[in-house]
Short mmCIF file of the C-alpha atoms (twelve columns), coordinates in Angstrom:
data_MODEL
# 
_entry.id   MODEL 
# 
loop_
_atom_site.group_PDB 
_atom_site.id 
_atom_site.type_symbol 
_atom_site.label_atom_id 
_atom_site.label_alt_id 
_atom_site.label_comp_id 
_atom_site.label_asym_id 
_atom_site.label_seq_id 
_atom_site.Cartn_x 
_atom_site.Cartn_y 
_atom_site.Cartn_z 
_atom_site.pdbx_PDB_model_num 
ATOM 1  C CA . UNK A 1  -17.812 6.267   2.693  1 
ATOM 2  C CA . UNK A 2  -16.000 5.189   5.854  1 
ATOM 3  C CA . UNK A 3  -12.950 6.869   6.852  1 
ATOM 4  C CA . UNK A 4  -12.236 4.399   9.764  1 
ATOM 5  C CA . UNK A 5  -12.337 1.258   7.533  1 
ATOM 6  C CA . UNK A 6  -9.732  3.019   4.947  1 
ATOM 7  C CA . UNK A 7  -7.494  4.241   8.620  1 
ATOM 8  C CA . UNK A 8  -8.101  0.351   9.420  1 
ATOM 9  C CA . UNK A 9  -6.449  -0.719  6.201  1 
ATOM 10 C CA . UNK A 10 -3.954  1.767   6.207  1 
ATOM 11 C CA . UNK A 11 -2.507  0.970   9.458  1 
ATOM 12 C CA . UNK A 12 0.453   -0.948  10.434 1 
ATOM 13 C CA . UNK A 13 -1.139  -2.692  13.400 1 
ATOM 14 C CA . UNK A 14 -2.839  -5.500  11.702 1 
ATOM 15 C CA . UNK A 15 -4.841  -7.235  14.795 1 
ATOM 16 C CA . UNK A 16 -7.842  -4.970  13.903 1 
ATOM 17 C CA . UNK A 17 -7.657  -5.748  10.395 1 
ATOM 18 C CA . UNK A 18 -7.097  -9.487  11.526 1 
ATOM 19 C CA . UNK A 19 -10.504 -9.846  13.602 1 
ATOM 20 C CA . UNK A 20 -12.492 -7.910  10.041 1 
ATOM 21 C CA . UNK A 21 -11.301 -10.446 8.392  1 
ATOM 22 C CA . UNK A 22 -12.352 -13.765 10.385 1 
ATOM 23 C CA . UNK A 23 -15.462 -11.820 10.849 1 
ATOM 24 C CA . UNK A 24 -16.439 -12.040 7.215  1 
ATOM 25 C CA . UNK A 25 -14.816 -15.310 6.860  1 
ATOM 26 C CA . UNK A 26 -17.490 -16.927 9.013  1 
ATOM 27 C CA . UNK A 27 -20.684 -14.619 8.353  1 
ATOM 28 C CA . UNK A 28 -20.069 -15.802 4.839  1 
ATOM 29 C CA . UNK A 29 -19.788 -19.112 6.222  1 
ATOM 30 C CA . UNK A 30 -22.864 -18.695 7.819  1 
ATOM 31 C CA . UNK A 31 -24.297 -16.840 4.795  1 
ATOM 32 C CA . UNK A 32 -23.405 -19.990 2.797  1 
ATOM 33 C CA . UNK A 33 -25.052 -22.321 5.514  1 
ATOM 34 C CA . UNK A 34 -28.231 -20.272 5.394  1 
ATOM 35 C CA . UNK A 35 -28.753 -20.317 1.779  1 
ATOM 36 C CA . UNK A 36 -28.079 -24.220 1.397  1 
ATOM 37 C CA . UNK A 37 -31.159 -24.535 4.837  1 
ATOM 38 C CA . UNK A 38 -33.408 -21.908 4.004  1 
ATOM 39 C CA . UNK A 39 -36.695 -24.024 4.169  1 
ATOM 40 C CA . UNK A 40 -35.043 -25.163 6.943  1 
ATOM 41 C CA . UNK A 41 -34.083 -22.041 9.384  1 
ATOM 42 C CA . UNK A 42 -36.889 -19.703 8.035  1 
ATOM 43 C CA . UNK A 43 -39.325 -22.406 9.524  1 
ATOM 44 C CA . UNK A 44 -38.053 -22.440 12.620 1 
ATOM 45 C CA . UNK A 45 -40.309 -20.212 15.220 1 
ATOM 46 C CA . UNK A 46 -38.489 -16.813 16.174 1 
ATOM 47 C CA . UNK A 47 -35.899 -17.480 13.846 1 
ATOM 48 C CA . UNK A 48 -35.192 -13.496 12.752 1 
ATOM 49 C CA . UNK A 49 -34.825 -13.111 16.200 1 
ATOM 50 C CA . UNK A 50 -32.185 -15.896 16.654 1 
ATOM 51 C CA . UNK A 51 -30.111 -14.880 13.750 1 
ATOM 52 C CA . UNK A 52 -29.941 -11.401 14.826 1 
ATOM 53 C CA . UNK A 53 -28.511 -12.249 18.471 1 
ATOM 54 C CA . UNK A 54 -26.098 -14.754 16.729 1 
ATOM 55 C CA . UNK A 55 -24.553 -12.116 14.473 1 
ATOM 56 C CA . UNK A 56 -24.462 -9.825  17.121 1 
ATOM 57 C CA . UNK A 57 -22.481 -12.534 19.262 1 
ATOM 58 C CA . UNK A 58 -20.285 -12.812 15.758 1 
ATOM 59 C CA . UNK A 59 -19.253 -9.118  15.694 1 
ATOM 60 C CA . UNK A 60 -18.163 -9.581  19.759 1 
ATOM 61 C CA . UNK A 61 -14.376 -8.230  19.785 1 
ATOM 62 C CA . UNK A 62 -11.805 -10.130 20.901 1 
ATOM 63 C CA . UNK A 63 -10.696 -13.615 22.028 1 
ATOM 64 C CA . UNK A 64 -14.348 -14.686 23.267 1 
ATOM 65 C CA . UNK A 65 -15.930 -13.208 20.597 1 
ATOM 66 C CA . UNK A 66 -18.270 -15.230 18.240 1 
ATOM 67 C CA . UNK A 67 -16.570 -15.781 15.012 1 
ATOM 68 C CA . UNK A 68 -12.780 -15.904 16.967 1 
ATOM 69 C CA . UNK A 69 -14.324 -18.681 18.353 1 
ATOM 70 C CA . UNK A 70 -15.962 -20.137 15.489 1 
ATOM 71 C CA . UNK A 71 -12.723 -19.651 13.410 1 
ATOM 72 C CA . UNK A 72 -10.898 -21.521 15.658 1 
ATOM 73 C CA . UNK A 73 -13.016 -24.671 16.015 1 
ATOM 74 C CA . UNK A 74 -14.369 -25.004 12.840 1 
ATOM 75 C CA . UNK A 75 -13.098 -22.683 9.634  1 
ATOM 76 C CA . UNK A 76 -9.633  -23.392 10.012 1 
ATOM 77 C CA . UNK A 77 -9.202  -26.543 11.202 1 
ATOM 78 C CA . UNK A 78 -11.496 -27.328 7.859  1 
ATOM 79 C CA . UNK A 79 -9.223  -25.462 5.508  1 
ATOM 80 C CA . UNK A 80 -6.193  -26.685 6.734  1 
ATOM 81 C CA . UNK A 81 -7.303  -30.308 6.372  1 
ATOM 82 C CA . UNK A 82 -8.491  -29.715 3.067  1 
ATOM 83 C CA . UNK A 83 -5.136  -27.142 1.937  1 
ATOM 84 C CA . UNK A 84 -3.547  -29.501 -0.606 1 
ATOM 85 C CA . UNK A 85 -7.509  -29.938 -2.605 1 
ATOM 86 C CA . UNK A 86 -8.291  -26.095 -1.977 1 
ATOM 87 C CA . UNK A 87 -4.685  -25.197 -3.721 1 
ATOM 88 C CA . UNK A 88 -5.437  -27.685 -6.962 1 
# 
């Protein structure tokens, strides 16, 4: 039990809450990409190593940060091309 992540919830400023979210919007992404390449990436020579600075570069705060950036240029430009099919 956390009590920062039920303050986090709680609270009225939602920027915090905002940069959770597209966190675990692309590590599930990327969680999604894994699983569909996993002969793929677990061949690949110091791959544990790899994924561990990459997910460290996702949790980055702010504008620069890995998955603000990732969000940006490729989650929602996706989703909001394909709205109208996601809705049906």
């Amino acid at each position: 039990f956390n009590i920062d992540r039920v303050l986090a919830v709680e609270s009225t400023v939602t920027t915090d809450d905002t940069e959770w979210l597209i966190y675990w919007i692309v590590y599930a992404s990327f969680g999604f990409a894994e699983y569909i390449g996993y002969a793929f990436f677990h061949s690949l020579p110091f791959y544990w190593l790899i994924k561990c600075l990459f997910l460290i570069w996702l949790m980055t705060p702010g504008e620069k940060g890995g998955s603000q950036i990732l969000y940006k240029r490729l989650v929602r430009p996706f989703v909001l091309k394909h709205h109208p099919t996601i809705d049906k």
